[in-house]
DRENPA-452305 format. One line per 10 residues: number of its first residue (from 1); their letters; for each residue x, y, z of N, C-alpha, C, O. Coordinates in steps of 0.02 Angstrom, whole numbers, plus 50000, padded with zeros to 5 digits. Example, Ala and Ser with C-alpha at 12.3 -4.5 7.8 and 13.67 -1.06 7.14 Angstrom:
1) AS) 50660/49716/50390/50615/49775/50390/50660/49835/50390/50712/49834/50423; 50642/49888/50354/50684/49947/50357/50645/50002/50394/50670/50057/50402
***
This chain:
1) XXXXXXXXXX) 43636/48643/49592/43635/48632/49663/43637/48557/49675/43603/48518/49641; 43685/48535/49733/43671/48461/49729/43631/48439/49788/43623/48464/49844; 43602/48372/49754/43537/48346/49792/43511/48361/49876/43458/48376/49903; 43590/48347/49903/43602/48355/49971/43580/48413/49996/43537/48418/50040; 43615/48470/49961/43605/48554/49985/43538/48562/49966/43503/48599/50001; 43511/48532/49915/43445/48543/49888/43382/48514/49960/43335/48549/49976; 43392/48466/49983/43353/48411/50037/43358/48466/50087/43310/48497/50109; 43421/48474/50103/43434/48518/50171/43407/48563/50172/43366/48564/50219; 43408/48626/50126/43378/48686/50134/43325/48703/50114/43305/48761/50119; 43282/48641/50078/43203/48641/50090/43198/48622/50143/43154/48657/50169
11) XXXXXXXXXX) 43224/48570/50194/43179/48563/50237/43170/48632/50277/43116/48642/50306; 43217/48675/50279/43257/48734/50326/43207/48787/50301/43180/48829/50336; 43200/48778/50236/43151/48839/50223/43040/48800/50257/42991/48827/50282; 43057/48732/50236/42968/48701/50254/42975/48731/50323/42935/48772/50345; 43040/48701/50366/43028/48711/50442/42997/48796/50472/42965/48814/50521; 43025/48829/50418/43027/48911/50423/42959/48950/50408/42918/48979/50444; 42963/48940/50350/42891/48969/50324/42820/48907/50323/42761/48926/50322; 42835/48852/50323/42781/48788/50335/42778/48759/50268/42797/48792/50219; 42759/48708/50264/42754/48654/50206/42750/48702/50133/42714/48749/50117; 42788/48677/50109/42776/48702/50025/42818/48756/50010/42812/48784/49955
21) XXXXXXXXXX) 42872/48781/50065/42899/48842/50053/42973/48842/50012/42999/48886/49978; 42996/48779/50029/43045/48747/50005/43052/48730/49938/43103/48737/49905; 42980/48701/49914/42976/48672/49832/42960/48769/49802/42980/48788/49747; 42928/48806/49843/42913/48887/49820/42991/48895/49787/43003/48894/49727; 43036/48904/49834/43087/48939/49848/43160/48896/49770/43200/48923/49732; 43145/48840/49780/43212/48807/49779/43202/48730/49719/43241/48685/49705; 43114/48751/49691/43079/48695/49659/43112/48676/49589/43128/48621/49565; 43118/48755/49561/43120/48767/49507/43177/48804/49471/43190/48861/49489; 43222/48767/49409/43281/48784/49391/43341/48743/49445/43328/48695/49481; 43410/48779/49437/43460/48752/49490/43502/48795/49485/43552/48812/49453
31) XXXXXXXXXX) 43450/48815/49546/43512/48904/49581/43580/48895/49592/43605/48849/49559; 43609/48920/49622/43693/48917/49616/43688/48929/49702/43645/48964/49728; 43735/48897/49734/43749/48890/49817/43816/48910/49822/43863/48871/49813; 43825/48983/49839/43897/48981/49885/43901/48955/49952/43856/48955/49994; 43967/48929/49961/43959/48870/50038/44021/48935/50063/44055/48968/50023; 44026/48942/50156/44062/48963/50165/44147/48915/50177/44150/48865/50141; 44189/48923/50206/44270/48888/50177/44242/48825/50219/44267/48773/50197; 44194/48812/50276/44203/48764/50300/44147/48722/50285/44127/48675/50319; 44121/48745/50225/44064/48676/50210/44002/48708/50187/43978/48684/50136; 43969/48759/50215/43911/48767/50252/43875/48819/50210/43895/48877/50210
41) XXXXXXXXXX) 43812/48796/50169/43777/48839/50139/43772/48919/50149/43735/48937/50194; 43804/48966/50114/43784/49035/50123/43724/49069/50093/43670/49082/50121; 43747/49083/50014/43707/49108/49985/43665/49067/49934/43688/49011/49924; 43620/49079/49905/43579/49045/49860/43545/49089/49803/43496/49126/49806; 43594/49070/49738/43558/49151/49691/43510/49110/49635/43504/49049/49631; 43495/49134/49614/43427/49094/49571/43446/49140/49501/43490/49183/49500; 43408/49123/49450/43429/49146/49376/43401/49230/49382/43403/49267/49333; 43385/49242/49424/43351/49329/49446/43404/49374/49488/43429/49430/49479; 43409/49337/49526/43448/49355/49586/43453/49313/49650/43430/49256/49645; 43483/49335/49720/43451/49339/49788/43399/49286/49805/43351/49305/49838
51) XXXXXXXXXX) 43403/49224/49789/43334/49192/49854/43348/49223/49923/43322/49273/49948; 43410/49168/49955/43410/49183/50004/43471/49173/50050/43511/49130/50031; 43483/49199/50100/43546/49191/50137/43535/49136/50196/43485/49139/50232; 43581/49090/50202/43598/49070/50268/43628/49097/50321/43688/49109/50330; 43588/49103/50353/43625/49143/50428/43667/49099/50458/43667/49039/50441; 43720/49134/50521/43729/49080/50556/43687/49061/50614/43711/49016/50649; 43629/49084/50632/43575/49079/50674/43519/49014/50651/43468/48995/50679; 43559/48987/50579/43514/48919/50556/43451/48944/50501/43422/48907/50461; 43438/49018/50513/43373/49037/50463/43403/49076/50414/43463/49087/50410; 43327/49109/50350/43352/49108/50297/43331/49200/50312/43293/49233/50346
61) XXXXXXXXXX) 43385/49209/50262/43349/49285/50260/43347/49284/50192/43388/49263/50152; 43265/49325/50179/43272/49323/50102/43283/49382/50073/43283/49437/50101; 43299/49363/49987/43314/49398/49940/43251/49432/49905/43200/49399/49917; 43244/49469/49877/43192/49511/49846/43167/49454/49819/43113/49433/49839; 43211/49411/49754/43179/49371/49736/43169/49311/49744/43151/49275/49697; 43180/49282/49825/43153/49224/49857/43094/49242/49858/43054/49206/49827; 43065/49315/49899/43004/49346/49939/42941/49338/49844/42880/49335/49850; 42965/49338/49793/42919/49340/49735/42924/49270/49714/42900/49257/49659; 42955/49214/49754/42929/49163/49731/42894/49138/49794/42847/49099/49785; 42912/49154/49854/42889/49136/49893/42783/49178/49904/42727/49161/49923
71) XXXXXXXXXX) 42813/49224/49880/42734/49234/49870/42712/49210/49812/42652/49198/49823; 42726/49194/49751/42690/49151/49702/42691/49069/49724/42660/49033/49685; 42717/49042/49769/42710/48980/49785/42680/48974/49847/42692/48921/49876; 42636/49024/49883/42643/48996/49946/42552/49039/49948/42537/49059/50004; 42515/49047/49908/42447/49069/49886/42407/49071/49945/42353/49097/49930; 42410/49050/50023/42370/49054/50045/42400/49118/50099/42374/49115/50154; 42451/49173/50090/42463/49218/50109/42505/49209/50185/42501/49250/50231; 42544/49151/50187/42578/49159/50231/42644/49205/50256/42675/49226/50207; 42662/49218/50296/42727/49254/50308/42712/49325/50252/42748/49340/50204; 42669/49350/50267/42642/49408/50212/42611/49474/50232/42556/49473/50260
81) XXXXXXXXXX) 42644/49535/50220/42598/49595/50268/42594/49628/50193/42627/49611/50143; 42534/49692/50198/42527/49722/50160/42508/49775/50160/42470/49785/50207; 42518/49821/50125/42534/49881/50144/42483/49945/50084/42464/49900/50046; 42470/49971/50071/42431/50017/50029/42470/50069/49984/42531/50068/49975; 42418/50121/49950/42468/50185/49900/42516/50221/49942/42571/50240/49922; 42483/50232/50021/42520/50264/50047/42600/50257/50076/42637/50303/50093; 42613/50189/50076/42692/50186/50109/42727/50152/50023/42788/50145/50018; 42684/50134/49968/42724/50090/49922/42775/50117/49901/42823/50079/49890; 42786/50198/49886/42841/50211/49862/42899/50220/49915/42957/50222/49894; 42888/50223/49969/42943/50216/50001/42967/50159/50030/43019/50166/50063
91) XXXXXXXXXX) 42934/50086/50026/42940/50013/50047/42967/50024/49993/43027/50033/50000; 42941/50027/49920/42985/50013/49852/43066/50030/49877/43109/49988/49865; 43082/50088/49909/43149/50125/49907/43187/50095/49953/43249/50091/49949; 43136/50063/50021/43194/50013/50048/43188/50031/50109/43221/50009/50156; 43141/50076/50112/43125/50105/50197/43097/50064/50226/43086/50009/50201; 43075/50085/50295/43035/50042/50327/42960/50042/50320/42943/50096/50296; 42906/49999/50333/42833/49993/50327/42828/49999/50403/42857/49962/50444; 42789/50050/50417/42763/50080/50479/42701/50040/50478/42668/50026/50428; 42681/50015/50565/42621/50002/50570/42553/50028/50548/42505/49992/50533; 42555/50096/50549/42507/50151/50532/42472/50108/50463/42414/50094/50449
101) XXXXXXXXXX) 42525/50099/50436/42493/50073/50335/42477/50003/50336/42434/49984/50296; 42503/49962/50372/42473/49895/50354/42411/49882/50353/42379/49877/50406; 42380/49873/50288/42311/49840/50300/42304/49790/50331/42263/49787/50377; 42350/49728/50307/42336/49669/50323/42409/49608/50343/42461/49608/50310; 42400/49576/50384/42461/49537/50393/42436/49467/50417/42385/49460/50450; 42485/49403/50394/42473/49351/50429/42481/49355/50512/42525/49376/50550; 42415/49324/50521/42405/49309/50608/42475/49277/50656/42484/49273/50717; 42513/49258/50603/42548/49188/50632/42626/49222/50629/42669/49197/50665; 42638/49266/50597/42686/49314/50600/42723/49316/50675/42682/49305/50719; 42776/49325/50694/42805/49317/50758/42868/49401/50740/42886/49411/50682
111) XXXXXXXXXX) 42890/49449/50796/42922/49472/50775/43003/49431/50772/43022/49380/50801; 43044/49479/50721/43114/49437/50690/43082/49376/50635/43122/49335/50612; 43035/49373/50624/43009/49321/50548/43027/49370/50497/43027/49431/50505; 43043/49334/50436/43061/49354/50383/42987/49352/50343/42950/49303/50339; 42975/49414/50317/42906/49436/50278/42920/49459/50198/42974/49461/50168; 42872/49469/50181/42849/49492/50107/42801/49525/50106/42747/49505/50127; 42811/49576/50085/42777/49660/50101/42752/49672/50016/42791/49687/49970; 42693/49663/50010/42648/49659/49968/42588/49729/49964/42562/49762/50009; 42583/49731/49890/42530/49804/49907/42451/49756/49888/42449/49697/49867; 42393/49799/49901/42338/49772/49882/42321/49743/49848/42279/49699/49853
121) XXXXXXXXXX) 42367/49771/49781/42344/49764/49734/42367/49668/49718/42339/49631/49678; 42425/49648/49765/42453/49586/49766/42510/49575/49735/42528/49517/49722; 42565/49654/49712/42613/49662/49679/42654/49641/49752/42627/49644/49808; 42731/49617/49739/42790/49591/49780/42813/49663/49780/42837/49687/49729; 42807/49702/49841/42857/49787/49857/42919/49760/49880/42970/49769/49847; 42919/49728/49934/42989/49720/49959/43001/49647/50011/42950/49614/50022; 43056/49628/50036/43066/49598/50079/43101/49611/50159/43142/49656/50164; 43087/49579/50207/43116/49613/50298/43085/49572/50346/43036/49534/50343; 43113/49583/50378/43107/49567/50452/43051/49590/50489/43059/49649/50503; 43016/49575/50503/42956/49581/50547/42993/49598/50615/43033/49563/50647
131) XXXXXXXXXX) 42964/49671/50632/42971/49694/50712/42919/49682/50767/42931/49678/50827; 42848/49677/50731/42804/49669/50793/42763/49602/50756/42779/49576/50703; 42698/49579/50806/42696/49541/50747/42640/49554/50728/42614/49610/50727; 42613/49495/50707/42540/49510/50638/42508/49526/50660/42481/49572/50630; 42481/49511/50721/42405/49535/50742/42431/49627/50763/42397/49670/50735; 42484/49649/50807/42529/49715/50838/42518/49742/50787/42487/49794/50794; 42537/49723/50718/42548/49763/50653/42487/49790/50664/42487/49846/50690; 42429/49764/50650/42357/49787/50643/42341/49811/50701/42303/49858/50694; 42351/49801/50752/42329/49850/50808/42360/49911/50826/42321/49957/50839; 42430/49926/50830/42461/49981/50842/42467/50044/50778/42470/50038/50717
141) XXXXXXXXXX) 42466/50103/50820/42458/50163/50762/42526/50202/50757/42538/50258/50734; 42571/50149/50790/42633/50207/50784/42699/50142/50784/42695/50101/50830; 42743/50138/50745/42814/50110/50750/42838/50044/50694/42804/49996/50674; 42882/50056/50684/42914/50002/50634/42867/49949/50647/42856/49929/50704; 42837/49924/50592/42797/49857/50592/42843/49798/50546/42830/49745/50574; 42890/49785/50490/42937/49790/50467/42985/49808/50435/42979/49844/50386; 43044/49785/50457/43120/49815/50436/43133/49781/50360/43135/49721/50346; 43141/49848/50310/43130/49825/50248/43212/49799/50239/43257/49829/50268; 43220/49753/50206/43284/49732/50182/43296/49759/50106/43338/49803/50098; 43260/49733/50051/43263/49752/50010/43196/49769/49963/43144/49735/49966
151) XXXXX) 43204/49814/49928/43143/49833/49909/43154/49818/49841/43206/49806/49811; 43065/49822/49810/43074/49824/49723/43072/49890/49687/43057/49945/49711; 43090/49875/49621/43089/49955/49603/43000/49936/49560/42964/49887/49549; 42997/50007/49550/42938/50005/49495/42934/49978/49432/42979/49981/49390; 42872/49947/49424/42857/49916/49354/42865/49971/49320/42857/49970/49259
***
């Protein structure tokens, strides 16, 4: 990745998820950047897979395995909902995480934020889009809390 694309899309990811999300995401190794024909950062794959996509809306949507570095770099549980035994195998499969199951979610969550859907235990299930937000997640007993993008399979 060169320096430039490297500067740019940490700051894009700090501005997104908050300080430190950038060195999480983009610290370590040198992922590979497809640009689209006119310049402009698309994709970003890392030696795993998937970090993350550039939208044309300026934000990132992540890859399964942005959302597992972004939760191993970012320890104080930001941009993070979590979910229990009861929805893991089907967040694993790629469905959606219903409000009903979230134990727990960051306060600061907004809906349309990009999340990391985590079980108790602190395993990475999947990555999505946040529909309601953190505090809604925990209060409401009925409706998409987030839209899973991609899920993990089982250890």
């Amino acid at each position: 990745m060169e320096e430039s694309d490297r500067a740019m899309l940490t700051r894009v990811a700090d501005y997104q998820w908050g300080a430190g999300a950038g060195t999480a995401l983009f610290g370590d190794g040198d992922p590979e950047v497809t640009h689209t024909s006119s310049g402009r950062p698309r994709q970003v794959i890392g030696e795993d897979g998937r970090l993350v996509t550039y939208a044309t809306d300026g934000r990132f949507t992540l890859g399964l395995d942005g959302g597992k570095r972004l939760h191993e770099g970012l320890s104080d549980g930001r941009y993070r909902v979590v979910v229990g035994d009861e929805s893991e195998p089907f967040v694993r499969e790629g469905r959606n995480a219903f409000a009903k199951f979230v134990s727990d979610a960051d306060p600061a969550v907004r809906p349309g934020d990009e999340v990391v859907l985590t079980h108790e235990r602190g395993e990475v299930l999947a990555v999505g889009r946040a529909e309601l937000s953190g505090e809604g997640m925990l209060d409401f007993e009925a409706g998409v809390a987030v839209f899973v993008r991609d899920g993990a399979e089982a250890e």
